[in-house]
C-alpha positions as CSV (number, residue, x, y, z in Angstrom):
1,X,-15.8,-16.9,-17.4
2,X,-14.0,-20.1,-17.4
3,X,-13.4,-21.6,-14.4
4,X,-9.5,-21.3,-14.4
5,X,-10.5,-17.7,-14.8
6,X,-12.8,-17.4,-11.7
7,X,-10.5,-19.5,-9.6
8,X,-7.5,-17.3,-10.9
9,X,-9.5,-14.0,-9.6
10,X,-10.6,-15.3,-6.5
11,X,-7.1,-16.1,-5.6
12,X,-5.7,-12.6,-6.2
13,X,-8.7,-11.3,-4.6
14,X,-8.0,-13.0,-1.5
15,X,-4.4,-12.2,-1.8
16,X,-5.6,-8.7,-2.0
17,X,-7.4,-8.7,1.3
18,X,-4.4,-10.5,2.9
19,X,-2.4,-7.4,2.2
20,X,-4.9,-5.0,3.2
21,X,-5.2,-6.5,6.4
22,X,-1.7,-7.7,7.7
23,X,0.1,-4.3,6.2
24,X,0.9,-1.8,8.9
25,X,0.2,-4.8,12.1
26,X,2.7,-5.3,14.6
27,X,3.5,-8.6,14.5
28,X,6.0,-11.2,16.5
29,X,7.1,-13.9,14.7
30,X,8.2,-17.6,16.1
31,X,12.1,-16.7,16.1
32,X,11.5,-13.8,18.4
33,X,11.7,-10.9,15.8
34,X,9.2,-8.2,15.9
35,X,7.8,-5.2,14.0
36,X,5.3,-3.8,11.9
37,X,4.5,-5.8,8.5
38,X,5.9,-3.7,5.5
39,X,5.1,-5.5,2.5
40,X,3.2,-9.1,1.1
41,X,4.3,-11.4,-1.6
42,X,2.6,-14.4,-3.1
43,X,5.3,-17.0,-3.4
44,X,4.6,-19.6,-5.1
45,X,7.0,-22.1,-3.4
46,X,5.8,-21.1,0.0
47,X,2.6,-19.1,0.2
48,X,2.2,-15.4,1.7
49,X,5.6,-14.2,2.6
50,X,5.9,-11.1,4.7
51,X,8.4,-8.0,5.6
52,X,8.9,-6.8,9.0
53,X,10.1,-2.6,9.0
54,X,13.7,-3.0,10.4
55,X,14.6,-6.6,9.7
56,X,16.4,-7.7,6.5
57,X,14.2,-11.1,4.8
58,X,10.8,-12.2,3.8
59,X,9.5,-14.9,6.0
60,X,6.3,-17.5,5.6
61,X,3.2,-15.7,7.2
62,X,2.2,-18.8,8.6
63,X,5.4,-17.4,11.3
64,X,3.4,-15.4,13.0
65,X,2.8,-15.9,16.7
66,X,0.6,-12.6,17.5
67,X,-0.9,-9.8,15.4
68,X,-2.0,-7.0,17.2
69,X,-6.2,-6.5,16.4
């Protein structure tokens, strides 16, 4: 495979195992909203993006202050 190829999977790989594990983790975030993580998006201005159940907006996942194991 060419290497734009194999870098290319590895990404959306990765991005795939981001999902699987944040989905479904009650998180807080740094401005004090809380909830469980309902959805991932690869944004390609800012990264991993998340959705908190019961909160309107997508915010950066580097937001996170504690993610319950």
């Amino acid at each position: 495979m060419p290497s734009v190829t194999v870098r290319a999977s590895r990404i959306l790989s990765e991005y795939g195992e981001a999902r699987s594990e944040l989905i479904g983790k009650t998180v807080v975030l740094t401005d004090g909203k809380a909830g469980t993580v309902e959805n991932v998006w690869l944004d390609e201005l800012h990264g991993l993006r998340i959705s908190i159940k019961g909160h309107d907006g997508r915010w950066p996942v580097s937001t996170i202050k504690f993610a319950e194991n």
